[in-house]
C-alpha positions as semicolon CSV with decimal commas, in nm:
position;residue;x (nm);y (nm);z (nm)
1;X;2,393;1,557;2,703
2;X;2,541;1,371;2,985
3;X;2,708;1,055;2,940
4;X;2,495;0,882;3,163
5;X;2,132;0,908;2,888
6;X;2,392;0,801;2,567
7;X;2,328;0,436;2,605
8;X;1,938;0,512;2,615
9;X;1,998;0,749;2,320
10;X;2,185;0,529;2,120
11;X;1,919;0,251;2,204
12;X;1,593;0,494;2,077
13;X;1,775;0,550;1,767
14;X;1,846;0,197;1,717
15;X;1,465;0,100;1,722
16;X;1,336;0,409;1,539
17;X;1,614;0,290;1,233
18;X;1,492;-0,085;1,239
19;X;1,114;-0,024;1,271
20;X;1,142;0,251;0,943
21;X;1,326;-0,059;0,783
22;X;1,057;-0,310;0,879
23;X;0,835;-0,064;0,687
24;X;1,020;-0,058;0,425
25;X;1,065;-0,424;0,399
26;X;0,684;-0,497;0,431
27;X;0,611;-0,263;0,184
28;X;0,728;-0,541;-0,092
29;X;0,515;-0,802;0,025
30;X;0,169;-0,888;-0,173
31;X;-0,120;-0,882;0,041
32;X;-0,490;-0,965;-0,021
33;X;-0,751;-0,692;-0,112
34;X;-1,136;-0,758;-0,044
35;X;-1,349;-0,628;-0,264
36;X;-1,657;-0,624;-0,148
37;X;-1,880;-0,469;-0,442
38;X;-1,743;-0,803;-0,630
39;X;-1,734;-1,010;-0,342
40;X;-1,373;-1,174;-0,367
41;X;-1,020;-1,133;-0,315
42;X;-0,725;-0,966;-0,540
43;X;-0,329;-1,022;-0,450
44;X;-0,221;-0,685;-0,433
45;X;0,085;-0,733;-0,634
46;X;0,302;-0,593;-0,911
47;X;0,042;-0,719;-1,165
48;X;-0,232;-0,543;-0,959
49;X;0,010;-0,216;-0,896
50;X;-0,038;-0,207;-1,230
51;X;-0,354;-0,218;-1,345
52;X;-0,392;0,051;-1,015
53;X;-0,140;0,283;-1,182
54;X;-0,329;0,233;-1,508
55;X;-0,659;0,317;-1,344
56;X;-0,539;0,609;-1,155
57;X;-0,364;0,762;-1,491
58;X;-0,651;0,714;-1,701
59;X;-0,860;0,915;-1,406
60;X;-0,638;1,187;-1,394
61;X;-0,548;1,084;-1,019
62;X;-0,208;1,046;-0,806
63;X;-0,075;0,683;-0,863
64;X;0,102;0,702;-0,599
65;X;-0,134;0,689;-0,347
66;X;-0,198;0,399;-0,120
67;X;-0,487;0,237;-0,253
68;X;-0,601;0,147;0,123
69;X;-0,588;0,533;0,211
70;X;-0,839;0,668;-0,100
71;X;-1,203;0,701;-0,020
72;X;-1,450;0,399;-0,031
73;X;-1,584;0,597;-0,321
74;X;-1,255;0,587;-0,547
75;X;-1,223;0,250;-0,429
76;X;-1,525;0,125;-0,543
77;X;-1,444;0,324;-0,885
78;X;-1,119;0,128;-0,922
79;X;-1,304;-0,244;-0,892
80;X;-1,626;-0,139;-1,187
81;X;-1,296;-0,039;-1,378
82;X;-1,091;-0,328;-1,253
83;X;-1,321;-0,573;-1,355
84;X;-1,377;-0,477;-1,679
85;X;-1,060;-0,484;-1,766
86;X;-0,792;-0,759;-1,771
87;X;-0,820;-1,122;-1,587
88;X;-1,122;-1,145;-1,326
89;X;-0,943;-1,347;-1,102
């Protein structure tokens, strides 16, 4: 590599570290939910992580996936269960 691109390496690997950080910051933060076969809101939280982890345990699924990346079909699965169990918000 010459020495002349280092500066604009350097500077690529700079933003490539702070935007996986960002990420990884963000990923902490609770963010609303709509459910719309219930029509309102849930704080996606450690409370709600939860009950999700609960719900995708008791289905035999992987709680570790994103809950915004399963099918509308699992989703709507999770709020009948979800609201028929714990607080209804």
């Amino acid at each position: 590599m010459s020495r002349g691109s280092h500066p604009l390496s350097s500077l690529l690997l700079a933003a490539a570290l702070t935007s996986s950080l960002a990420g990884i910051a963000c990923e902490h933060h609770p963010y609303r939910v709509y459910d719309p076969y219930y029509t309102d809101y849930h704080v996606w939280n450690g409370e709600e992580v939860g009950y999700y982890n609960r719900w995708a345990t008791e289905t035999h699924r992987d709680p570790h996936r994103d809950f915004r990346r399963i099918p509308p079909g699992e989703q709507k699965e999770y709020w009948t269960w979800r609201h028929n169990h714990g607080d209804h918000h």
